[in-house]
C-alpha positions in Angstrom: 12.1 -8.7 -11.1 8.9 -7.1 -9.5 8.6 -3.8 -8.8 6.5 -3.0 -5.5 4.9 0.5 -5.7 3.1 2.2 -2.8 -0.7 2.3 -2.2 -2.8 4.2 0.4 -5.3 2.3 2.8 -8.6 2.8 2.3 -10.1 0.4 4.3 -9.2 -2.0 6.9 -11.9 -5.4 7.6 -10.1 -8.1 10.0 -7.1 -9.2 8.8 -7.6 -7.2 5.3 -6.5 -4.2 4.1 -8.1 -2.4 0.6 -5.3 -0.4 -1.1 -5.7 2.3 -3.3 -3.3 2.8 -6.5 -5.2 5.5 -8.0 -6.0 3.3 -11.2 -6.9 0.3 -9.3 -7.7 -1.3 -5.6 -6.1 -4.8 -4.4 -6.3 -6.3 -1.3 -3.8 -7.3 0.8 -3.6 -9.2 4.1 -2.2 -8.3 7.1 -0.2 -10.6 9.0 2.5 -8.9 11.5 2.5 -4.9 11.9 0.2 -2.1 13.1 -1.5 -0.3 10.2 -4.4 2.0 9.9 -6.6 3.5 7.1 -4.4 6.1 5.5 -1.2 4.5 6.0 1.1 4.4 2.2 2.1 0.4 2.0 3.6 -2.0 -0.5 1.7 -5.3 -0.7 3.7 -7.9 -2.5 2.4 -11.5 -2.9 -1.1 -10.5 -1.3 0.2 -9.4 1.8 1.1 -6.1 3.2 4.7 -6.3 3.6 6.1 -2.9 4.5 4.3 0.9 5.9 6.0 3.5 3.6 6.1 7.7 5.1 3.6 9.9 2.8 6.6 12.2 1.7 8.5 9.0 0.3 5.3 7.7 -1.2 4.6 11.0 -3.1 7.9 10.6 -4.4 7.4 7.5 -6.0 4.0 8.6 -7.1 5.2 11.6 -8.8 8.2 9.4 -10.2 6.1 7.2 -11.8 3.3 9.7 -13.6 6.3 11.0 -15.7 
């Protein structure tokens, strides 16, 4: 089973998208969707899959630190 956990865009070149996890950056690359820098998203396999809402995000952010 893989967990997917949300990361903030940080930057946006082409067709790739640098996500921040707080502990770490990956890249993922988009393929279908409109996303910006700032948007929360879950990159699974190397590509951006799904845009997640900030408050949901948080959520899982602060669910995780515990």
């Amino acid at each position: 089973m893989c967990l997917a956990i949300p990361g903030k865009i940080i930057e946006i070149k082409d067709d790739l998208a640098v996500v921040d996890y707080g502990s770490e950056k990956r890249t993922g690359r988009i393929v279908d969707g409109d996303y910006k820098v700032g948007d929360y998203v879950v990159i699974q396999g190397g590509l951006v899959i799904e845009k997640i809402p900030e408050d949901q995000a948080r959520d899982w952010a602060e669910a995780f630190s515990k």
